[in-house]
Kinemage of the C-alpha trace (Angstrom):
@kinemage 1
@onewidth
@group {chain A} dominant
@subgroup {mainchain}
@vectorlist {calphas} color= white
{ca unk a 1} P 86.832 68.599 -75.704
{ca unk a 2} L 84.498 65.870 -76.568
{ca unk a 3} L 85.289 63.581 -79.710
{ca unk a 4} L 82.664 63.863 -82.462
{ca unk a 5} L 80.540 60.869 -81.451
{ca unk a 6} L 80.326 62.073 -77.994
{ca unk a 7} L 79.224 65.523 -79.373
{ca unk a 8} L 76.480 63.878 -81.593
{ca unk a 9} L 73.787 63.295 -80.068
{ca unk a 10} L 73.347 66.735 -78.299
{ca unk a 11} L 73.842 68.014 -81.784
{ca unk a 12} L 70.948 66.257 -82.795
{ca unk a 13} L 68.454 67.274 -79.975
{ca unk a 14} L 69.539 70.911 -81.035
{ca unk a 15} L 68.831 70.585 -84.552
{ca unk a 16} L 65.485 68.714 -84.040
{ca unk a 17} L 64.245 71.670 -82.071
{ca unk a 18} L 64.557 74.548 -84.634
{ca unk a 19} L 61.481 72.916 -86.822
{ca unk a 20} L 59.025 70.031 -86.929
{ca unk a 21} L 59.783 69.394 -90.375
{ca unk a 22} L 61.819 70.336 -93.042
{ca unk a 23} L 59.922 69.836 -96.642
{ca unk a 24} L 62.639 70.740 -99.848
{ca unk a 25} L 62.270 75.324 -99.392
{ca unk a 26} L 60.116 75.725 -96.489
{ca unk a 27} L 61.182 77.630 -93.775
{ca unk a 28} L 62.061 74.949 -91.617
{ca unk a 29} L 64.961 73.686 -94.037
{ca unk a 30} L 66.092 77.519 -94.256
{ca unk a 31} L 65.683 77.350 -90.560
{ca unk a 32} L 68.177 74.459 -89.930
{ca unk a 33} L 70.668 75.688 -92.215
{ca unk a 34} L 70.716 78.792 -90.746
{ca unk a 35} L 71.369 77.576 -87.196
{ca unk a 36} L 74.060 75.204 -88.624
{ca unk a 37} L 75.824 77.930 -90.344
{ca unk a 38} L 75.468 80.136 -87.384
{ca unk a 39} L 77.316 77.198 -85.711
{ca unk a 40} L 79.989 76.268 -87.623
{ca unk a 41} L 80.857 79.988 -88.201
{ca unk a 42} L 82.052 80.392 -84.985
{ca unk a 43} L 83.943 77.293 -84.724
{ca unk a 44} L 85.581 79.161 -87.641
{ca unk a 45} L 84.390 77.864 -90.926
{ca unk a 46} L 84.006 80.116 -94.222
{ca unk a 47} L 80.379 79.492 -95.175
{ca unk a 48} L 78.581 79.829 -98.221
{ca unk a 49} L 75.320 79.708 -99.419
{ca unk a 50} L 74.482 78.645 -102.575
{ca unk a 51} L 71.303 79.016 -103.328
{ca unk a 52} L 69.073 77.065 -106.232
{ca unk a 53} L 65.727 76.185 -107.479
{ca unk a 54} L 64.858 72.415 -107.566
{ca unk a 55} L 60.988 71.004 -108.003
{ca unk a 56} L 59.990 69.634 -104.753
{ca unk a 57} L 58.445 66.270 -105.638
{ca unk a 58} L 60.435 63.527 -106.282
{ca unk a 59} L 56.845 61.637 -106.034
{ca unk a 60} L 55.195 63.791 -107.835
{ca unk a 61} L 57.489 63.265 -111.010
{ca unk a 62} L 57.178 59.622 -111.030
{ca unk a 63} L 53.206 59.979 -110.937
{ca unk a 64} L 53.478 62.151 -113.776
{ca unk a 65} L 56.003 59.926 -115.900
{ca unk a 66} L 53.872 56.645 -114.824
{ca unk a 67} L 50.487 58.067 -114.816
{ca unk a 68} L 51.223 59.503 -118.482
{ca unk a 69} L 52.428 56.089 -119.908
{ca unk a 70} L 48.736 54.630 -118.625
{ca unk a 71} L 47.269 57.443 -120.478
{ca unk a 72} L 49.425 56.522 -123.837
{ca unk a 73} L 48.659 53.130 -123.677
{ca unk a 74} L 44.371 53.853 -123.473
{ca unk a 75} L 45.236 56.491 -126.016
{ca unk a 76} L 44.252 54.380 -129.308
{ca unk a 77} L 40.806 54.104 -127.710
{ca unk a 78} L 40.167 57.416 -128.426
{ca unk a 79} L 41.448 57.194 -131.931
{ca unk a 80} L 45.156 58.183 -130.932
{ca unk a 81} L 47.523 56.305 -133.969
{ca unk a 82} L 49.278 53.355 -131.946
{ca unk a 83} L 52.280 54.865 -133.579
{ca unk a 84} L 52.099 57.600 -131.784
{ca unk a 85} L 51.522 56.605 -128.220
{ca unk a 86} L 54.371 54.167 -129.357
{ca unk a 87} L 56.437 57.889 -129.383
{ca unk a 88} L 54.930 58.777 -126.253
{ca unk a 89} L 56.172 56.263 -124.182
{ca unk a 90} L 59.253 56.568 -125.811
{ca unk a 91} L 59.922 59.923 -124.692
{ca unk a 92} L 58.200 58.774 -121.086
{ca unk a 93} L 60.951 56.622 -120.845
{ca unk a 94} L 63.459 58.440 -121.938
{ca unk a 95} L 62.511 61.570 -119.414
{ca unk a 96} L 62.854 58.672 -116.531
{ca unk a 97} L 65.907 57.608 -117.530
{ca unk a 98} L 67.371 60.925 -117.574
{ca unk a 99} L 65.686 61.871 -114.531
{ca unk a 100} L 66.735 58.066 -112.634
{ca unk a 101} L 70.452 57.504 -114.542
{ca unk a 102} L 71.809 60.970 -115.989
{ca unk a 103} L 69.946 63.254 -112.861
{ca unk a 104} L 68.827 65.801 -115.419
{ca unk a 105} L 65.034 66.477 -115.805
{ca unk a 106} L 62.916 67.058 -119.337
{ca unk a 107} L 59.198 66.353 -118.040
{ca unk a 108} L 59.638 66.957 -114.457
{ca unk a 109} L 60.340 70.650 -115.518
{ca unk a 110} L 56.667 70.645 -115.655
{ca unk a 111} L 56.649 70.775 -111.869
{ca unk a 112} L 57.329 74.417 -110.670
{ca unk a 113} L 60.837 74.965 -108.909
{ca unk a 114} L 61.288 75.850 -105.657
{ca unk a 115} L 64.001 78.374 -104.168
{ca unk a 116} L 66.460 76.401 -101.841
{ca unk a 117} L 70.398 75.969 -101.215
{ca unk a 118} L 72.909 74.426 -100.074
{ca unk a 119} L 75.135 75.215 -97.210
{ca unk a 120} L 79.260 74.904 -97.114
{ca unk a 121} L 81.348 75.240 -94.429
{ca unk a 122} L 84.960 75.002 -95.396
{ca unk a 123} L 88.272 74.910 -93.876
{ca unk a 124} L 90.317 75.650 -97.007
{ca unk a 125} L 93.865 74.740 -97.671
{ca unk a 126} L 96.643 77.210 -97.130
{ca unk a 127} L 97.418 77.290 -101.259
{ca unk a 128} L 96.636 74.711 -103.858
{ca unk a 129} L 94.461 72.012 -102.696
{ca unk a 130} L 96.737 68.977 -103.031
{ca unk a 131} L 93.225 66.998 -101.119
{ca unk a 132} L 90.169 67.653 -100.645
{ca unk a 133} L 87.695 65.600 -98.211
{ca unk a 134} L 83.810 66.444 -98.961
{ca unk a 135} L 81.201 65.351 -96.474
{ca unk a 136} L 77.596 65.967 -97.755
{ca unk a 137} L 74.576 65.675 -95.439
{ca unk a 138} L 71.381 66.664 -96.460
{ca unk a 139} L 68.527 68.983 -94.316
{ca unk a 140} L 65.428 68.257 -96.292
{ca unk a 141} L 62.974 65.755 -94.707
{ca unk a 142} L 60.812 63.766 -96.851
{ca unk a 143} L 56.952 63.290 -97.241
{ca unk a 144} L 55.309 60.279 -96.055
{ca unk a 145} L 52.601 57.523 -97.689
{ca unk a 146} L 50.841 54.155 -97.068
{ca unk a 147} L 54.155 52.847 -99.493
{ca unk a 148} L 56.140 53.483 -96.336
{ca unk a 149} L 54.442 51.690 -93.572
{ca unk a 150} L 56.809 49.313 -92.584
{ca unk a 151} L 55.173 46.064 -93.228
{ca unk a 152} L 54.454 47.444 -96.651
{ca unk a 153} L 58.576 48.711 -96.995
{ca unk a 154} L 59.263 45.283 -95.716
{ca unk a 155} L 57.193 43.962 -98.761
{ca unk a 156} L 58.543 45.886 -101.542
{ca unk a 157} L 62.682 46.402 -100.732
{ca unk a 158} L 62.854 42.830 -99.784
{ca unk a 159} L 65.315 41.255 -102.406
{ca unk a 160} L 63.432 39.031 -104.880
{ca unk a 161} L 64.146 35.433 -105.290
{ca unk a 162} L 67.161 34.596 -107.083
{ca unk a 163} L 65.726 34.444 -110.476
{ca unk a 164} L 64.129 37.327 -110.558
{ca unk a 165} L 67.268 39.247 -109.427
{ca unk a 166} L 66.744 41.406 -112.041
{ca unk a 167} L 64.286 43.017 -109.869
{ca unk a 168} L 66.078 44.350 -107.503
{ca unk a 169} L 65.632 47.756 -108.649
{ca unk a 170} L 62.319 48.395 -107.989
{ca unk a 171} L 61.432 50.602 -110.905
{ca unk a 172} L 63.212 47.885 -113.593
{ca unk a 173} L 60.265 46.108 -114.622
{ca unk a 174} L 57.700 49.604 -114.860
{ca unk a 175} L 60.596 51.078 -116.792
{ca unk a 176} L 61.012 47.635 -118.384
{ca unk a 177} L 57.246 47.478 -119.910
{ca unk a 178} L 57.271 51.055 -121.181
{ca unk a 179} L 59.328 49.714 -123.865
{ca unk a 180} L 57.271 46.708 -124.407
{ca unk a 181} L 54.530 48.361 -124.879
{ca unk a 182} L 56.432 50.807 -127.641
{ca unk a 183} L 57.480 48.023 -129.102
{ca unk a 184} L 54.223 46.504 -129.650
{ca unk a 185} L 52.459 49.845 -130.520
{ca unk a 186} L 54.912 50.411 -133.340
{ca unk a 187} L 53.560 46.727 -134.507
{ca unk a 188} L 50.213 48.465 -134.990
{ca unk a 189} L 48.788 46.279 -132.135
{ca unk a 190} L 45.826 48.068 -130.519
{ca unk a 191} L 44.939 48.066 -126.765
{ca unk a 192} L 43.911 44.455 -125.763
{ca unk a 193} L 44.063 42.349 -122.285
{ca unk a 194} L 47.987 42.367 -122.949
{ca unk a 195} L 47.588 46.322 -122.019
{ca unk a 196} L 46.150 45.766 -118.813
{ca unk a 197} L 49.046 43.185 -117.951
{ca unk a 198} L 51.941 45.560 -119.195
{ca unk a 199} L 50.212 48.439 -117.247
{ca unk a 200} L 49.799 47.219 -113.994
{ca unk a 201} L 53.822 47.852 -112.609
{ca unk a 202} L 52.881 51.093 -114.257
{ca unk a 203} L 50.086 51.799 -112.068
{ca unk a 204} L 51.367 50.966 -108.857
{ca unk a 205} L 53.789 52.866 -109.311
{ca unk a 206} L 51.389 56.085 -110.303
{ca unk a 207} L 48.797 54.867 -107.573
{ca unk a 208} L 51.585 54.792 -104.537
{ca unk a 209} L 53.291 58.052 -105.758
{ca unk a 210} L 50.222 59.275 -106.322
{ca unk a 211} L 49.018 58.417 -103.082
{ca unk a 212} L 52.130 60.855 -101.553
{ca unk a 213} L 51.195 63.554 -103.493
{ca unk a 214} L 47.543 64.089 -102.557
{ca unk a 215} L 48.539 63.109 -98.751
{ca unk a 216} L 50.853 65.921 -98.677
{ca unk a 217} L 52.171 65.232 -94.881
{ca unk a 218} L 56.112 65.967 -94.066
{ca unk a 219} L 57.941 63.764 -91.676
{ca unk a 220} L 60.359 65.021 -89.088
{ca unk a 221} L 63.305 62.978 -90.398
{ca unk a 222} L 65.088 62.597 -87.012
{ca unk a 223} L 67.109 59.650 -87.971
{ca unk a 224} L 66.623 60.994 -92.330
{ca unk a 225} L 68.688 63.011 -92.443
{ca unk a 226} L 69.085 64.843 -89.362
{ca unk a 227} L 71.252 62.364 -87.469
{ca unk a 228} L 74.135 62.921 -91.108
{ca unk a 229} L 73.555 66.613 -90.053
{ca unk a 230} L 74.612 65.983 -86.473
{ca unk a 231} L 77.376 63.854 -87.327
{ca unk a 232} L 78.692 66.767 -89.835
{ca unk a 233} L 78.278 69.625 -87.392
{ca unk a 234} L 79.797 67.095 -84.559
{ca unk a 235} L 82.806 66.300 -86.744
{ca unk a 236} L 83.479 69.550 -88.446
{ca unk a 237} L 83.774 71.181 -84.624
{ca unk a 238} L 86.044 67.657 -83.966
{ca unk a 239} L 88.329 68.945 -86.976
{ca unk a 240} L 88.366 72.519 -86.842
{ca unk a 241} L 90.783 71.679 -83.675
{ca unk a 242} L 93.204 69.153 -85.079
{ca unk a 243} L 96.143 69.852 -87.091
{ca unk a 244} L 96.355 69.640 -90.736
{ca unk a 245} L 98.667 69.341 -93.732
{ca unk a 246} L 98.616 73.266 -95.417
{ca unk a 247} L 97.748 71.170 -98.721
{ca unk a 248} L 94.371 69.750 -97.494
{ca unk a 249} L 90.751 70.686 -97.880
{ca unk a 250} L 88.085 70.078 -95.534
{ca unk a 251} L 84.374 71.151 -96.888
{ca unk a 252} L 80.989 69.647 -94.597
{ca unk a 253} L 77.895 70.732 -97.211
{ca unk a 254} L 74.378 71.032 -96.209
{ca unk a 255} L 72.315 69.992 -98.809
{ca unk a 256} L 68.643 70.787 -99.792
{ca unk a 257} L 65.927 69.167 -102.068
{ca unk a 258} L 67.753 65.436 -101.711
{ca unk a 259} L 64.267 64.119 -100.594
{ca unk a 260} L 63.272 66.025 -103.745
{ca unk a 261} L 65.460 63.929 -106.168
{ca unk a 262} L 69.324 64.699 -104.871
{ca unk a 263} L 68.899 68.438 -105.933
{ca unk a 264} L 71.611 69.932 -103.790
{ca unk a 265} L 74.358 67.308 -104.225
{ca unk a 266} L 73.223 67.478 -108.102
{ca unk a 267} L 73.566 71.425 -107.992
{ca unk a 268} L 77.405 70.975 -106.316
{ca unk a 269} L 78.597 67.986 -108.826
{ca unk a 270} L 77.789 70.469 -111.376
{ca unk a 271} L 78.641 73.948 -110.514
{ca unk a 272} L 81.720 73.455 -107.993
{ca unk a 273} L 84.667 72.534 -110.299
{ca unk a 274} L 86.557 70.909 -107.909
{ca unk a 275} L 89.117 68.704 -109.461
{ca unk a 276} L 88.003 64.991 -109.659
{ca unk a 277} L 91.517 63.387 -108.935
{ca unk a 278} L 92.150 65.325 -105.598
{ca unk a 279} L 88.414 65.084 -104.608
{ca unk a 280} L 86.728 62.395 -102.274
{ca unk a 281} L 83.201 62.570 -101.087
{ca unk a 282} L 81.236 61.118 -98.453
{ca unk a 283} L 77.715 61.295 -97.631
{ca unk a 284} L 76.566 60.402 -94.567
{ca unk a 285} L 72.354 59.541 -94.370
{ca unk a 286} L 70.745 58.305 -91.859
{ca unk a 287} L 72.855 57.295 -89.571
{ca unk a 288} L 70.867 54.936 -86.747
{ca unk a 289} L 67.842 52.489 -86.981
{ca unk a 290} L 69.879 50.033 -88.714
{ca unk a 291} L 73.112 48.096 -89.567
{ca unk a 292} L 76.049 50.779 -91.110
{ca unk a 293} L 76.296 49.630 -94.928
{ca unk a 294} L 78.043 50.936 -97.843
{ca unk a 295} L 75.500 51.787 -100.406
{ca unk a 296} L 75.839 50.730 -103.837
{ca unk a 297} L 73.776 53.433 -105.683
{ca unk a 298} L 71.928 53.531 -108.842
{ca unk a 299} L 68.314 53.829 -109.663
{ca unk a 300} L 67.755 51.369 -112.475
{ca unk a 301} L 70.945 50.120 -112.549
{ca unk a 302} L 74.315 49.444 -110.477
{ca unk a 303} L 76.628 52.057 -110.135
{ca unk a 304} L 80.010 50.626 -109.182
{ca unk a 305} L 81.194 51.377 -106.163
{ca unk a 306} L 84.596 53.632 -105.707
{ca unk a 307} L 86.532 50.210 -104.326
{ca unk a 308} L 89.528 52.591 -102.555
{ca unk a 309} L 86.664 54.654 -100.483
{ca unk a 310} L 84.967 51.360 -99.710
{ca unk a 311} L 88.751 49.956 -98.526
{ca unk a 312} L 88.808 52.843 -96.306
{ca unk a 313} L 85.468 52.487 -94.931
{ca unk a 314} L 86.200 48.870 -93.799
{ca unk a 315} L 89.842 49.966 -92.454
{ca unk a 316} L 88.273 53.037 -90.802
{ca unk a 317} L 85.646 51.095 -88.712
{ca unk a 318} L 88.806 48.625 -87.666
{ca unk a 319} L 90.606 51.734 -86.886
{ca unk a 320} L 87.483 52.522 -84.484
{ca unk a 321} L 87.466 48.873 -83.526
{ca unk a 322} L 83.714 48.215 -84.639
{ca unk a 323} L 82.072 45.898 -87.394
{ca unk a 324} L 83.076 46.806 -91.096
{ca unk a 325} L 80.177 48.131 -92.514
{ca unk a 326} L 79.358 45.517 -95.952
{ca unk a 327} L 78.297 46.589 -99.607
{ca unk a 328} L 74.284 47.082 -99.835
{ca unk a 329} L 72.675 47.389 -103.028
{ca unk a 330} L 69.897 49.934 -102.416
{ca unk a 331} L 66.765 48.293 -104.471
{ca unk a 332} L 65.176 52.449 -105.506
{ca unk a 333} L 66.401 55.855 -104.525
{ca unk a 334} L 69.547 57.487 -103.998
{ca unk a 335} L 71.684 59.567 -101.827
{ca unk a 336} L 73.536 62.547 -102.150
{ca unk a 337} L 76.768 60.154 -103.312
{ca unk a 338} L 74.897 59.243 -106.691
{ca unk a 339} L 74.914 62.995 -108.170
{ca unk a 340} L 78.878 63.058 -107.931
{ca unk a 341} L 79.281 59.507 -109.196
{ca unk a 342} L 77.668 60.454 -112.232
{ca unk a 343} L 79.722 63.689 -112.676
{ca unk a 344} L 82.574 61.105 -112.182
{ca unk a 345} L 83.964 62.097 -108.487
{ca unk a 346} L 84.643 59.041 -106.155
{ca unk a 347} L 82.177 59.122 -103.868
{ca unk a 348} L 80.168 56.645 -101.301
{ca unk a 349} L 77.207 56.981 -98.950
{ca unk a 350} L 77.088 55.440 -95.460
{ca unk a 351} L 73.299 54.669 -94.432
{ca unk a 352} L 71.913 52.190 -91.614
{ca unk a 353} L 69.521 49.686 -92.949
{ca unk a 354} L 67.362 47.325 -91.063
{ca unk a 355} L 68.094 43.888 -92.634
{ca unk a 356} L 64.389 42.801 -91.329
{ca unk a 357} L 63.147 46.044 -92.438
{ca unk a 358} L 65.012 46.531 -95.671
{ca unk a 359} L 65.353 49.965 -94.836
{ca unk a 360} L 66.312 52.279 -92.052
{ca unk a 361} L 63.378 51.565 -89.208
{ca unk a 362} L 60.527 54.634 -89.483
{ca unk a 363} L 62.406 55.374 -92.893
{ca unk a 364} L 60.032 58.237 -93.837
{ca unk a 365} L 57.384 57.392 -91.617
{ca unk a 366} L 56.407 59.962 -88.645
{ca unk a 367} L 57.790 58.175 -85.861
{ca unk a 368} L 61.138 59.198 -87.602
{ca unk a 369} L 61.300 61.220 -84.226
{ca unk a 370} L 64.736 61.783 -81.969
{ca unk a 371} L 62.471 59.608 -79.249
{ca unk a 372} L 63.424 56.686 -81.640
{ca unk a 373} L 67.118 57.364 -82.726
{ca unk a 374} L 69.193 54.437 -81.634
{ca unk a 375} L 71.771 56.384 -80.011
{ca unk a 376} L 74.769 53.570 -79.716
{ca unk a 377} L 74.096 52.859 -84.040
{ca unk a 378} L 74.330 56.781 -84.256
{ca unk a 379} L 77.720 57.124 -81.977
{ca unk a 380} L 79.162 53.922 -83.722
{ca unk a 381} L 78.504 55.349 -87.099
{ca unk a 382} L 79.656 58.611 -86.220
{ca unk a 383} L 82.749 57.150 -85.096
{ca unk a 384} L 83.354 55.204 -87.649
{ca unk a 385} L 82.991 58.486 -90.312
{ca unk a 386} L 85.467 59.818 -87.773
{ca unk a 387} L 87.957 57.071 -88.658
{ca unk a 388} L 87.023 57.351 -91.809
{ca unk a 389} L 87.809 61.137 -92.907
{ca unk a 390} L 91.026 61.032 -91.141
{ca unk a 391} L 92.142 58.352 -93.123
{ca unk a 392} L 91.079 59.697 -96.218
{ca unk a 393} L 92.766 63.140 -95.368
{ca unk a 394} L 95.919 61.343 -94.785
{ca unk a 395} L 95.972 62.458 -91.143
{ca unk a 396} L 95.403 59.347 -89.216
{ca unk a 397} L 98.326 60.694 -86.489
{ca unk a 398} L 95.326 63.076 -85.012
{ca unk a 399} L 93.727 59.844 -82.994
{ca unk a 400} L 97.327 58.602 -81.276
{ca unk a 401} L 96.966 58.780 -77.951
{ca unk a 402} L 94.289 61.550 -78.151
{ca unk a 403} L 91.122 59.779 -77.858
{ca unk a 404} L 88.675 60.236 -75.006
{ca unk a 405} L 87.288 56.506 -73.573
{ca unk a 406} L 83.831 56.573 -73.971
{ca unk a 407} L 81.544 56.343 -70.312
{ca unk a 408} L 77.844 57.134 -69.648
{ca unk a 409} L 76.588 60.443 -69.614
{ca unk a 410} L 72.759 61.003 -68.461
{ca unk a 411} L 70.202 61.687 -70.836
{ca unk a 412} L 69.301 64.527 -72.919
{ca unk a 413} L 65.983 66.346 -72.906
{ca unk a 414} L 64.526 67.279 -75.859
{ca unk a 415} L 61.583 69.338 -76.600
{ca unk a 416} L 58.882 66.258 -75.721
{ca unk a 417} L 60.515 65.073 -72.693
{ca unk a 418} L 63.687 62.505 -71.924
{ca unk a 419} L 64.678 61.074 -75.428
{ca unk a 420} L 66.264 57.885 -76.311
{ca unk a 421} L 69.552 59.797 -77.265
{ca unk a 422} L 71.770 60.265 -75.046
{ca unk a 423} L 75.266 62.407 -74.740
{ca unk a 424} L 77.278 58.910 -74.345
């Protein structure tokens, strides 16, 4: 039988042909999870569905939260007390941080919720758990905007020069002057041409997300996220043959609404109990059109990084004899690893970045198509994840002398014709 990163990339034609797109509860997400646990149940998997409600956009809530704090700060033109668009932007800021740090919502729960779920396929342990490996992947595909053509991406996730590290995170400085202009509200200090200065990160930010919102057009998310959904359904068939210790967990999850704000993975640090000290987790995201980095997560500020998964990450992709994948500090966003970080599980991401780019190439753009997965960057990665879960289930002794050498295979079709992607 094939090894997982031979079984990949026909994984991923497969999944790209049960929808176009795959928008936080439509019926393409429901769609792909239902042919991936239709899959995985036969390789012999216990599945569950756990189903939630999450509000869809992610964009959407950072209009709102930015496009309020312009409305607070023109406020005392109408006759609004400065002290109490001071408040406002206050609470503004602290909704965003608890949205961006603490992934819990207060005005984005003015957004309705839609129904979604995750998806778990598990091979438990034969008693108590003494380990337990989680590898999250998630189905949603994102919307697209003019903030994601790629000489604009290239422009704003660049790193800044080295004084202004500081803005690194992107959203630092808009969160930043939200408390500036508090601050000088609660001085009694009207609206003045110090307003229009403080407002302008604040405005971008409401005119780009904006800008998603009334576009409203879905991306097919080939390479985000479907290529960390091939890799999961490639390796979980890889492992459902190889031996195991009796003590040892295996779960793959599925997740929904990540594009929406890391809903699913949010929902399962939550509501799964699983004991933090036995528990590792992995997401895989985007796994071609790029280098393979270790993410360092965090919205508006660094999260440290779990330095024993990281360890394992580099040993892993020695163990697969490719390049160690190095520590990349994402500059806004997260992955599905952030949620369980915060809930305090050890957890890391593995994403490809462009380092011209900044960001995966087509990262939510519609030429995020299978025709433009780089196929060796997917194998490599899903090799190294490979690597990487055996060593982190203790059962490294399931590669010796076991491994298939790797040799051309011809093309696969997909739905439009020869792709890029290819079985080798």
């Amino acid at each position: 039988m094939p090894s997982p990163e031979h079984r990949v990339a026909p994984v991923l034609v497969e999944l790209a042909a049960v929808a176009p797109t795959r928008l936080t509860g439509t019926p393409g997400e429901r769609a792909t999870h239902d042919a991936i646990a239709t899959r995985l149940a036969k390789a012999g998997y216990t599945i569950a569905r756990r189903p939630f409600r999450f509000p869809r956009h992610i964009y959407g809530s950072l209009a709102l939260h930015f496009g309020l704090a312009l409305l607070l700060a023109a406020s005392p033109l109408a006759g609004v007390p400065t002290w109490a668009a001071a408040i406002g932007h206050l609470v503004v800021a602290l909704s965003f941080y608890s949205e961006a740090v603490w992934r819990r919502h207060l005005l984005r729960r003015l957004w309705p919720r839609i129904a979604t779920e995750n998806v778990l396929a598990t091979r438990p342990s034969v008693g108590p758990a003494r380990r337990r490996v989680v590898l999250v992947a998630h189905v949603d595909s994102a919307f697209t905007g003019l903030m994601f053509h790629p000489a604009l991406v290239r422009l704003i996730a660049a790193p800044p020069p080295r004084p202004l590290g500081f803005l690194r995170k992107q959203l630092a400085l808009p969160f930043a002057s939200l408390f500036v202009l508090a601050a000088l509200e609660l001085a009694g200090v009207g609206p003045a041409w110090w307003t229009l200065a403080l407002c302008v990160p604040a405005f971008l930010v409401f005119a780009l997300n904006g800008e998603i919102v009334l576009r409203n057009r879905p991306v097919p998310g080939a390479a985000d996220n479907l290529t960390g959904c091939a890799a999961l359904v490639a390796l979980a068939e890889a492992w459902a043959e190889r031996e195991l210790p009796d003590d040892v967990e295996l779960v793959f999850a599925f997740t929904g609404a990540e594009e929406a704000g890391t809903g699913g993975a949010t929902e399962l640090a939550r509501t799964m109990g699983w004991d933090r000290e036995t528990t590792q987790v992995l997401a895989l995201d985007t796994l071609s059109n790029g280098t393979l980095f270790a993410l360092e997560e965090g919205e508006l500020f660094r999260v440290p990084m779990p330095e024993a998964l990281f360890d394992a990450a580099q040993a892993a992709a020695r163990d697969a004899g490719l390049d160690a994948p190095e520590r990349y500090t994402i500059p806004a966003g997260a992955t599905d690893a952030l949620p369980f970080l915060v809930e305090g599980y050890p957890a890391l991401a593995l994403t490809c970045i462009d380092p011209e780019q900044h960001a995966p190439r087509n990262y939510h753009h519609p030429n995020d198509t299978v025709a433009n997965v780089d196929p060796v960057q997917l194998r490599d990665s899903t090799r190294i994840a490979d690597r990487l879960v055996a060593r982190l289930l203790g059962a490294e002794a399931c590669f010796e002398a076991r491994q298939i050498p790797s040799s051309p295979a011809p093309a696969v079709e997909s739905a439009d014709g020869p792709s890029r992607v290819s079985a080798a």
